[in-house]
Structures are given as C-alpha cells and as structure tokens.
C-alpha positions in Angstrom: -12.2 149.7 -74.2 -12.6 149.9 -70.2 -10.0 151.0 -68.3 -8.4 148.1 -66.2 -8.8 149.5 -62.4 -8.2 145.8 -60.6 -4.4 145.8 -59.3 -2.9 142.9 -61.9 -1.0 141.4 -58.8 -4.1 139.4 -57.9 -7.1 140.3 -60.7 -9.5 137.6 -59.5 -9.3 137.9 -56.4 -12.1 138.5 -54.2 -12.5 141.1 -51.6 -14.6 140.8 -48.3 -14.7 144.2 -46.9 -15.3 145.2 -43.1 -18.1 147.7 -42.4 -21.5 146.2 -42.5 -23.9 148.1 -40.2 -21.5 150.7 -39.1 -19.7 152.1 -42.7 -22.6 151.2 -44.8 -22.8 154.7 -46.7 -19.1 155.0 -47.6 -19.2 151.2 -48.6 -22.2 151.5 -51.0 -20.8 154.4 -52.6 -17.5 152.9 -52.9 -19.5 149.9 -54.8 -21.7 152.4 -56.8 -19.2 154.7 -57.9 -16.5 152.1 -59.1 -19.8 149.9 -60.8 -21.8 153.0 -62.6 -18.5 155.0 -63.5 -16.2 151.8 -64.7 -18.5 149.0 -64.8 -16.3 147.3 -62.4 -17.9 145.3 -59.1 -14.9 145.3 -56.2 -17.3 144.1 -53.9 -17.9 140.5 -53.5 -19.0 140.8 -49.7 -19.4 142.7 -46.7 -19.1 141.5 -43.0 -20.2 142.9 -39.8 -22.8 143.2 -37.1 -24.4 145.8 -34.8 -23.6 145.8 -31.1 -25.3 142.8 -30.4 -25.1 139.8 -27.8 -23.7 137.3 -30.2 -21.2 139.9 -32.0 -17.3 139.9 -30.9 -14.6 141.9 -32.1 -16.8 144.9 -32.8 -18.0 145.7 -29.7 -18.2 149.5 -30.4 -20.8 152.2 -29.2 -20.7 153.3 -32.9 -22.6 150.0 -33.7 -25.6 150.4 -31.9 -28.4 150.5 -34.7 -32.1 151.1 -34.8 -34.3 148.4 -36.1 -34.8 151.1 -39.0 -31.1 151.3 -39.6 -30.5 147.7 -39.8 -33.3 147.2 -42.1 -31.9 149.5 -45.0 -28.7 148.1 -44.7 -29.6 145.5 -45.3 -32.0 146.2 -48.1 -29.5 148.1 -49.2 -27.0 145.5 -49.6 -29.7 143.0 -51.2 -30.4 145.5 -54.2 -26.6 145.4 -55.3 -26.7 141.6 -54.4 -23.8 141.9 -52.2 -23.3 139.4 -50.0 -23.4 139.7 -45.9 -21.5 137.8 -43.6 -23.0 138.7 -40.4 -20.0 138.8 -37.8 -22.1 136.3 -34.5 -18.3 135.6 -33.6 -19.0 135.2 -29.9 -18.0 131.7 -28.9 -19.4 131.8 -25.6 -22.7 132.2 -26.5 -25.2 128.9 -25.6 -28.1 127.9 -24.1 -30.5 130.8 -23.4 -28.3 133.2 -25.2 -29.4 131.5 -28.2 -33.0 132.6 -28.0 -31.8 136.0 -28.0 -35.1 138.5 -29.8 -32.4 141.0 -32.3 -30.1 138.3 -33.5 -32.9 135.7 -34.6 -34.5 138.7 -36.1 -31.8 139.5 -38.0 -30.3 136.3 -39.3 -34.3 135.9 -40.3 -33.8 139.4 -42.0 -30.8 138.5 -44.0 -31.9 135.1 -44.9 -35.2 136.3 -46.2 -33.7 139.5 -48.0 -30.5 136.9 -49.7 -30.6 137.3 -54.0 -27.6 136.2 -54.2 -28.3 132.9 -52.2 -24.5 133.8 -50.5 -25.4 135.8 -47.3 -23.5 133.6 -44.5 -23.1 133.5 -40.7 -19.7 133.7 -39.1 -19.7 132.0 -36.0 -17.6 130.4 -33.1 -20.0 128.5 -30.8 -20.6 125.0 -31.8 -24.0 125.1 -30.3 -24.9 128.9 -32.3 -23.7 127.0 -35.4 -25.9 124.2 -34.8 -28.7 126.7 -34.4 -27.9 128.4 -37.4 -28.3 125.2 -39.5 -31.3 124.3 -38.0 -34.0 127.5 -38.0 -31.8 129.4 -41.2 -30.9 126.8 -43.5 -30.5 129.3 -46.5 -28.0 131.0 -44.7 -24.0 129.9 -45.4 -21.5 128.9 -42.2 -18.2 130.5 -41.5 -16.1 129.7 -39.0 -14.2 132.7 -37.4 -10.7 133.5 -36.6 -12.0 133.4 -32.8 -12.7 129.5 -32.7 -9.5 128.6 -34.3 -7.7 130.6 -31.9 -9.6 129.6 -28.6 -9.7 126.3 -29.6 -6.0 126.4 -29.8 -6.3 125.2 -33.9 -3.5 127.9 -35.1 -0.8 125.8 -37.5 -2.8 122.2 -37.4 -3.8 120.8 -40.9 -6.1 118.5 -39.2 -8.0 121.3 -37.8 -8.8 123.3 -40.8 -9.6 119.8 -42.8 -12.1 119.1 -40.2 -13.7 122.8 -40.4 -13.6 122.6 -44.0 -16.0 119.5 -44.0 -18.5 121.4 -41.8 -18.3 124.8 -43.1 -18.7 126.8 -46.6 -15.9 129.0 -45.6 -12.9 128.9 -43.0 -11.5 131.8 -41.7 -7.4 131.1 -41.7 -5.7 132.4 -38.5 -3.6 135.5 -39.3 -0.6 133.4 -37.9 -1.0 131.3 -40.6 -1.2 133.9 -43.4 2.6 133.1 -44.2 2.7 129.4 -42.7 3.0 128.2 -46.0 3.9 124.8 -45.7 0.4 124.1 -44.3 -2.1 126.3 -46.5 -0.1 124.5 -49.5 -1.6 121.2 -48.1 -4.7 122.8 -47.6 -7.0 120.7 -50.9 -9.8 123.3 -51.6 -8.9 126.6 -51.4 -11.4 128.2 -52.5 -13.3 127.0 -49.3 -10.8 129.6 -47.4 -10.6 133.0 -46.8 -7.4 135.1 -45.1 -7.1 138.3 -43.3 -4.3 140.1 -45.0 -4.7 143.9 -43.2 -4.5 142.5 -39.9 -2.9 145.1 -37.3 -2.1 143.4 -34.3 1.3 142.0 -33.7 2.6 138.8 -35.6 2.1 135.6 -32.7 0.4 137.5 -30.5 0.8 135.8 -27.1 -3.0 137.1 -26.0 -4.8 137.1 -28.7 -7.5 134.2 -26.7 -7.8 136.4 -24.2 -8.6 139.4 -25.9 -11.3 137.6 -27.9 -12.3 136.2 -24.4 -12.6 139.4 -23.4 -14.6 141.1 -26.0 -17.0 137.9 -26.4 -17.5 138.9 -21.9 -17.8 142.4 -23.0 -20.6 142.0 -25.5 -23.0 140.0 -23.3 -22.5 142.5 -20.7 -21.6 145.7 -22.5 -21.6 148.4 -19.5 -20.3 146.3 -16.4 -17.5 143.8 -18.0 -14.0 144.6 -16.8 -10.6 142.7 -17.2 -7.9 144.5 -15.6 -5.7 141.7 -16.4 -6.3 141.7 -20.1 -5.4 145.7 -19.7 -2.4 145.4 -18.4 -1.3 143.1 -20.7 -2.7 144.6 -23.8 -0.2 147.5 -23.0 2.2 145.6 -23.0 1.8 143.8 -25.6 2.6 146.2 -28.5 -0.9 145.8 -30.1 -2.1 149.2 -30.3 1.9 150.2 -30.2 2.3 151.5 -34.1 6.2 151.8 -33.9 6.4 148.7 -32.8 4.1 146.9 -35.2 6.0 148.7 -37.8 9.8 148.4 -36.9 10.4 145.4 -34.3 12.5 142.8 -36.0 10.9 139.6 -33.8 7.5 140.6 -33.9 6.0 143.2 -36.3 2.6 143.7 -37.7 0.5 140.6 -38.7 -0.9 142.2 -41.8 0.4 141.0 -45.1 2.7 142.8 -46.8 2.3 143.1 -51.1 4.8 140.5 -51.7 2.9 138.2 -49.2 0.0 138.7 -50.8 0.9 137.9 -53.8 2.5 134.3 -53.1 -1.3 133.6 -51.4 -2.3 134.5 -54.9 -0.4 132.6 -56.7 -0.9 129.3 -54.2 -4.4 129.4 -55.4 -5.8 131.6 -52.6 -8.9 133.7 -54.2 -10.6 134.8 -50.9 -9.3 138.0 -49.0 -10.5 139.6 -45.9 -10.1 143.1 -45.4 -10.7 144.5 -41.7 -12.3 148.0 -40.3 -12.4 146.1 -36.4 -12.1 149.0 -34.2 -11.6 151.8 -36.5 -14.4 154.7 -35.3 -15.0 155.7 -38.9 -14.7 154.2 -42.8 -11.4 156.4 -43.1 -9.0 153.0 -42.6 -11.5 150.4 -44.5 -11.4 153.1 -47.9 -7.8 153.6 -47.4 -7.0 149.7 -47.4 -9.7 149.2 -50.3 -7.9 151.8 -52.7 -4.4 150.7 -51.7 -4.8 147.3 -52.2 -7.7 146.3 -54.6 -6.9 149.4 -57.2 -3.8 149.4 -59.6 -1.3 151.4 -58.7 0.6 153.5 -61.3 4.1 154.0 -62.6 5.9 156.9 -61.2 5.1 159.0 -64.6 1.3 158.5 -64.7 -1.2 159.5 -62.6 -4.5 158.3 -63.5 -5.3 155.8 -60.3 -4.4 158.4 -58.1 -7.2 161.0 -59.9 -9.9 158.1 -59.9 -9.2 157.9 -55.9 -9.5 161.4 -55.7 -12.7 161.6 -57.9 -14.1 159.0 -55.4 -12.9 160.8 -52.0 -14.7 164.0 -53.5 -18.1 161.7 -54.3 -18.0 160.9 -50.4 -19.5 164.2 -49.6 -21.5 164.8 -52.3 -22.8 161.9 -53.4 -25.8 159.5 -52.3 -26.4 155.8 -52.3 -28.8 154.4 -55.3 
C-alpha cells in the first residue's frame, strides 16, 4: 500500500508553485523525487517569467535567462506535463509594447511545447489579454492579483463574476482570502485560485503602487526610480517580519492552517504558492513541504525523514 504523503487537511487540493524560470532545478526535482519515489504528483503547475518587459512582480536580476535557458525549462516542464502559467502581469503594457521580440517568442514557445493543453497566460492589460487571445489561442487566460488591485476590484462580487466570464482562472486578491461572505457567493470555484503564502501585510494601503512601481521598473529596468514608493514601503511594515508576525491590526496576509482549511472546505481546490522576491528556492521548498506534505504526530517521524531524504537529493541529484 502507498504511503499517504498529501496533508489530509485539503487532499485534493491543487498546488501552483512559484519558480518557473528562476527555481527550475529545485522544482523538478521536488516533482521527480516525490513522483519516482512515492508515485505521488504535488505539482499541478508552475508560474513565472524571466526578467522580461511584460513581467511584474519578479523583476529580479536573478531572472535574466538565455534563450538556451528558457528553452529547457520549458522543455523541461512539457516532458512531466506540468503546466506553466507564464507571469505577463504588467498592466501597463500596450501599444508597441505588445510587439515586444522575447515575450511573443515565448508565449509561441509555451503554446507550441503545451501536452497538457493547460499552459496559460497571467495577465493584467486588457489590450495584452486581447492579444493573447488573438495570435495564441491554445494558450489559457488568468487574470492577476495586479488588475484586481489597480482596478480597485478588491471585495466586489460583481467584479470577479465579470472576470470569471472572460477568463479560465481568476486570481482572488489576498484581501479577500478570508472575505468570506463574498468567495461563498462566488458560483464556480473551481474557476479561482488564492494566494495563501502571501507575506506582505493584511490591507496593505500601497499595494497599487507598488505593483505600479514594479510594472515602471520592468519596462525600464536600470533607470526607474520612485522615491515616494521608498519611503513609504518602509513604512509600511512590508518587509518588517515582527511586524507581519505580531501586530494585532495588521499582520501578515498569508493564510494561516486553520484558514486554509475553511477555503477548503468552501469548495476552493486552487492554491497559489509564492517565491516573489525570494533570491533562491530555499522559501518556495520550505512552504511546499510545510504545507502540501502531512505532518506527523509528536511520536512519529516519518514526514520529517522524507523531507530530509529530499533536502539531501538537492545536491546530489539531477533532473530526468
């Protein structure tokens, strides 16, 4: 009989995992160790982009990829048939942006390179979507945290109706991870997705800006500056850790198990996981075994050898 490695608090849920084109090694052999060792597939997608013009949120020196890198990634991805959500969350991007040589490349990449029929596009421009559907039909929509937020859609039923109708998927706004008066009015939920490890603070009051900020940053990587957005980013206790963790009003804005569990039981199957920021796959792994693995009772301890057979295969092991 196969040991039973999902955590029972959510066993069908499914897991989309930060770190496409930039964690892409410690992702596959997270996938490949947990599928050839227990037969088990904790996968079901991966999101991300390299530093690109139409990429926001991740705009990271670390993501700068060769044509070569993004091409056996990719593959890569396609031979386990996991899914990619590329991450073209820019909103501002329009007009001749949209003719832009590496993204078109890529989203004709993915869409040609797509067994599973499920590789998507997670956008925030209305005229990028409209592109999308247009030239790379085989590809999926998802709208992205960013368009709710800058279009001001946080806590509005209406809204995320109206995104449901045009999208596969719809990204929830971490705000609304425990408004649950509304996602219980919410009809399909299988058509939405929510971030549960997201560490900012719980109603940030700039989160617009700072995805206005990034979304400036990425079409002009090394001469955007917003000393406004600075100054208020320090004070805003975002990258503050004692603060996320112990103020009373606000607090951290990721999910805590309890939470979690109550999405679960609402009907909620899709869960993001996010590595935004983090300079290595340390923080996506850690989230990944905490949350998507069992846990065991204080007197056994066979979870806690799996994760350490799988931290030693990080160093010794390569992808298949």
């Amino acid at each position: 009989m196969a040991l039973a490695i999902r955590n029972p608090n959510w066993p069908e849920a499914e897991w989309d995992v930060s770190g496409a084109f930039s964690c892409d090694r410690e992702l596959l052999l997270f996938h490949d160790f947990f599928s050839q060792v227990y037969g088990e597939r904790l996968l079901s997608t991966v999101h991300g982009a390299p530093l690109c013009l139409w990429n926001s949120g991740r705009v990271l020196p670390k993501l700068i990829c060769s044509p070569e890198q993004m091409r056996d990634a990719g593959l890569a991805y396609a031979k386990r048939g996991i899914p990619i959500d590329l991450t073209f969350s820019n909103h501002l991007i329009k007009g001749d942006a949209l003719k832009d040589i590496t993204c078109n490349a890529l989203l004709k990449f993915v869409e040609r390179n797509n067994p599973s029929e499920k590789n998507a596009v997670i956008t925030a421009s209305d005229e990028l979507y409209e592109h999308i559907r247009k030239n790379y039909p085989r590809l999926k929509n998802v709208s992205s945290i960013v368009k709710v937020s800058v279009e001001n859609g946080r806590g509005k039923l209406d809204y995320y109706r109206r995104l449901a109708e045009r999208y596969d998927k719809v990204m929830i706004h971490p705000d609304d991870a425990w408004n649950y008066d509304l996602l219980e009015q919410l009809e399909d939920k299988s058509r939405y997705e929510i971030l549960i490890n997201e560490y900012c603070v719980r109603g940030c009051k700039i989160r617009p800006l700072h995805y206005q900020t990034l979304s400036n940053l990425s079409i002009n990587y090394f001469g955007y500056a917003n000393s406004k957005f600075e100054e208020l980013f320090a004070n805003n206790g975002c990258s503050n850790l004692n603060h996320l963790m112990t103020s009373e009003d606000r607090g951290t804005a990721a999910c805590s198990i309890e939470e979690v569990k109550k999405l679960y039981e609402m009907g909620f199957r899709k869960f993001k996981l996010q590595g935004r920021g983090s300079m290595n796959a340390g923080v996506t792994i850690f989230d990944l075994l905490r949350i998507v693995l069992r846990d065991d009772p204080p007197d056994e301890n066979v979870m806690q050898r799996i994760k350490l057979q799988f931290i030693e295969a990080l160093s010794t092991l390569e992808p298949v």
